[in-house]
C-alpha positions in Angstrom: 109.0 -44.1 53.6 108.6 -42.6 50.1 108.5 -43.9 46.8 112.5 -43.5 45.8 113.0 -43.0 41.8 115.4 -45.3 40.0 117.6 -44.1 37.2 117.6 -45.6 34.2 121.2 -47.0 34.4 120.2 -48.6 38.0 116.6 -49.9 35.9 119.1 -51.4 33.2 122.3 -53.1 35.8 118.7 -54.4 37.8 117.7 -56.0 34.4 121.0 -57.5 33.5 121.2 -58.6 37.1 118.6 -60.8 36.7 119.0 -62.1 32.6 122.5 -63.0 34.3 120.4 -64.6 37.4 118.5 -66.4 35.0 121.6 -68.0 32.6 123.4 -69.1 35.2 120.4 -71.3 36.6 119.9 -72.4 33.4 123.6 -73.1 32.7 123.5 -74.9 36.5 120.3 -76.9 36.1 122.2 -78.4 32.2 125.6 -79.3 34.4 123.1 -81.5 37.4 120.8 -83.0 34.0 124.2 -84.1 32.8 125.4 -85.3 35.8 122.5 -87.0 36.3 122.2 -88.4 33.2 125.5 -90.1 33.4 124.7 -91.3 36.9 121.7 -93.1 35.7 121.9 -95.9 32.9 119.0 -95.5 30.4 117.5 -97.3 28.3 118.4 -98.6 25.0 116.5 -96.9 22.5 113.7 -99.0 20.9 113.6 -99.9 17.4 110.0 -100.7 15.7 109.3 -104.2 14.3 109.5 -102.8 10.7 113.4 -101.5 11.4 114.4 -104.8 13.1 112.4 -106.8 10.3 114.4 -104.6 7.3 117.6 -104.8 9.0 117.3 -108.8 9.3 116.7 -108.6 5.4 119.4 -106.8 4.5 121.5 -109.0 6.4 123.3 -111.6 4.0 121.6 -114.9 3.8 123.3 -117.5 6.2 123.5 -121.1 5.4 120.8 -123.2 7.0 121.5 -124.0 11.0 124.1 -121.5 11.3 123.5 -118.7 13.7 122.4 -115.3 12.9 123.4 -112.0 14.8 120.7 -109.9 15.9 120.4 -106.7 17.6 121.2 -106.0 20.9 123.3 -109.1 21.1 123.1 -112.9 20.8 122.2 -115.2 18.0 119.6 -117.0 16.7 120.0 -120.3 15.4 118.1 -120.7 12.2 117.1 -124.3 11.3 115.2 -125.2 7.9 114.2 -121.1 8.0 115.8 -118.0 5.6 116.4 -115.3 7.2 113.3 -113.3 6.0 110.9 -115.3 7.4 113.1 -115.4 10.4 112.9 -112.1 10.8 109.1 -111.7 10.0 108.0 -114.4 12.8 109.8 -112.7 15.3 107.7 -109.1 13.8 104.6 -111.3 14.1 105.4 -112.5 17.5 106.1 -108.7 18.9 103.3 -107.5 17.6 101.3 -110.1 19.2 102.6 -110.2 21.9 102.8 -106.2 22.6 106.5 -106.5 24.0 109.0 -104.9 22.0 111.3 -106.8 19.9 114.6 -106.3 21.8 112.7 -107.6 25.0 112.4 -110.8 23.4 115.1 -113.6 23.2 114.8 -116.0 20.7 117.1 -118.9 20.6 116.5 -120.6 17.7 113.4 -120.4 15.1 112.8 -123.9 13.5 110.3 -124.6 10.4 107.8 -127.6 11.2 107.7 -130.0 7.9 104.6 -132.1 8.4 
């Protein structure tokens, strides 16, 4: 068995057999990532404290006690408290806490008059 020589048209339909080779994996693995992808619920993307806290002030102001629509559904019910401080205890709490804001339910936020 000898060393054969390849021509170069065979040298160039071996190349463009395997580019081709090559896209269609490619082109395969995207069609199972987008399967899979649909398959699979993910998450919700997560917003920092500072977006959730500007997007709480440039909500229009509520009248005291009535409920306030947040992100990623529900209410909060806001008693004796504006919405910008409501919005900057529930940064404060986030941040202490190290769970991300639309982990946390709040129900209601209520200012203490002593």
């Amino acid at each position: 068995m000898g060393i054969t020589e390849v021509t170069t048209m065979e040298a160039l339909l071996i190349a463009l057999s395997g580019i081709l080779t090559v896209f269609a994996m490619l082109g395969i693995l995207s069609i199972v990532i987008m399967a899979i992808s649909k398959l699979i619920p993910g998450e919700k993307p997560v917003k920092s404290e500072a977006a959730a806290a500007s997007a709480e002030e440039a909500a229009p102001a509520s009248e005291e006690g009535a409920p306030l629509d947040v992100p990623y559904g529900g209410t909060i019910k806001l008693l004796d408290v504006d919405e910008k401080t409501a919005a900057s205890v529930m940064a404060i709490v986030s941040h202490e806490t190290q769970i991300p804001l639309d982990q946390l339910v709040f129900k209601s936020i209520k200012a203490l008059n002593e």
